[in-house]
C-alpha positions as CSV (number, residue, x, y, z in Angstrom):
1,X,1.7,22.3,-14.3
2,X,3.2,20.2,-11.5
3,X,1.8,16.3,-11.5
4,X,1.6,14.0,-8.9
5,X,1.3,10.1,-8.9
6,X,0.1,7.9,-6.3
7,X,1.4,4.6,-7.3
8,X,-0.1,1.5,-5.4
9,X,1.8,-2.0,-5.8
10,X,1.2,-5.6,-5.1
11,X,4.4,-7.6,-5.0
12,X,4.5,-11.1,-5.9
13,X,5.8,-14.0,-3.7
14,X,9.6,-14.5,-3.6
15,X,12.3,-16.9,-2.1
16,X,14.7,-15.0,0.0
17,X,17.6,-14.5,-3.2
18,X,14.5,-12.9,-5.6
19,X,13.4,-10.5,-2.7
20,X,17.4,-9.5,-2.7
21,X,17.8,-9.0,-6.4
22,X,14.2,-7.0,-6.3
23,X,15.7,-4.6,-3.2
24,X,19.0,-4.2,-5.4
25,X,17.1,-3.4,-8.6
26,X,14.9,-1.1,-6.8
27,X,17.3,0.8,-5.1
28,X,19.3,1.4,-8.5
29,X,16.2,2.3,-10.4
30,X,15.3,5.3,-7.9
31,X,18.2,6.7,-7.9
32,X,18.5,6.6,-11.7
33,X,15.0,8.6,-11.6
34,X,15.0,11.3,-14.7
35,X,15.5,14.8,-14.2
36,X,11.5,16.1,-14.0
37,X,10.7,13.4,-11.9
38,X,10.8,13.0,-8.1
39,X,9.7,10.2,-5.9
40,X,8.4,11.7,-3.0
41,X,8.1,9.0,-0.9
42,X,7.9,5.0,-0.2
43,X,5.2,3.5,1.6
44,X,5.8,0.0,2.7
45,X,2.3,-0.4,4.0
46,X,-1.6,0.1,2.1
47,X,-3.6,-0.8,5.0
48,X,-7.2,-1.6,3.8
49,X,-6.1,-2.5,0.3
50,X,-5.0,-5.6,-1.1
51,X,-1.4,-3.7,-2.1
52,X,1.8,-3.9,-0.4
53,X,2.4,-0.2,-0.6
54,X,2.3,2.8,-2.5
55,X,4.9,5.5,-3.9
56,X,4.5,9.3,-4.6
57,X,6.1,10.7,-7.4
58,X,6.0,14.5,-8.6
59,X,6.7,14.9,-12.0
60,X,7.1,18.5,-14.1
61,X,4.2,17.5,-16.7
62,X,2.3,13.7,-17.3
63,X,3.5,13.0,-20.0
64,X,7.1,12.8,-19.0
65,X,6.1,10.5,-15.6
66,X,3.8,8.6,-18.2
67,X,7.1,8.5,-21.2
68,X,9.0,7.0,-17.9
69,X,6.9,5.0,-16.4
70,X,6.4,2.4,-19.2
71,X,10.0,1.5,-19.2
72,X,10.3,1.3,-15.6
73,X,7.4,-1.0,-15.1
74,X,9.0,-3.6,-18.2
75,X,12.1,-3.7,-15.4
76,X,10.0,-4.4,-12.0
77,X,7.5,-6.4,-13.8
78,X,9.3,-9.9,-12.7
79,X,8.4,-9.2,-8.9
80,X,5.4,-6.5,-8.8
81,X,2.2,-8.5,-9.8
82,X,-0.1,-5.1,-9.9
83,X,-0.1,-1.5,-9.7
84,X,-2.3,0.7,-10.0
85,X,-2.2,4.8,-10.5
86,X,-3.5,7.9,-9.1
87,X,-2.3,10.8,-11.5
88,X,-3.5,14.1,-9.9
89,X,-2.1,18.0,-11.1
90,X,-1.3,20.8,-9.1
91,X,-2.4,23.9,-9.6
């Protein structure tokens, strides 16, 4: 059964050279995404939230996005201050 996650984030303030290394990093982590596990889409906007944004990921089960995740947040934790997940199956 397909899951999907709805991944808000809340960045934390940067100087110009930390928001470059953060855009670098992130653009090698999703394209080193897992097989199983697809980001759907970036949103760089979370209008009437107190986040930045939010990503959509499909993943083949939760347990593999969840086996994932916990590695990818230790590498993003230096710049994103919060997240917070939405983790929905279809049937």
């Amino acid at each position: 059964m397909t899951s999907t996650m709805l991944v808000f984030y809340r960045f934390r303030s940067m100087n110009d050279q930390e928001k470059e290394k953060a855009n670098k990093q992130w653009h090698e982590l999703k394209n080193s995404l897992p097989a199983g596990i697809e980001l759907l889409g970036e949103y760089d906007h979370a209008w009437g939230t107190e986040y930045n944004g939010f990503l959509l990921f499909e993943a083949e089960t939760s347990d593999m996005f969840l086996d994932w995740w916990a590695g990818f947040k230790d590498k993003v934790r230096w710049y994103v201050d919060q997240t917070h997940t939405i983790v929905a199956r279809r049937r």
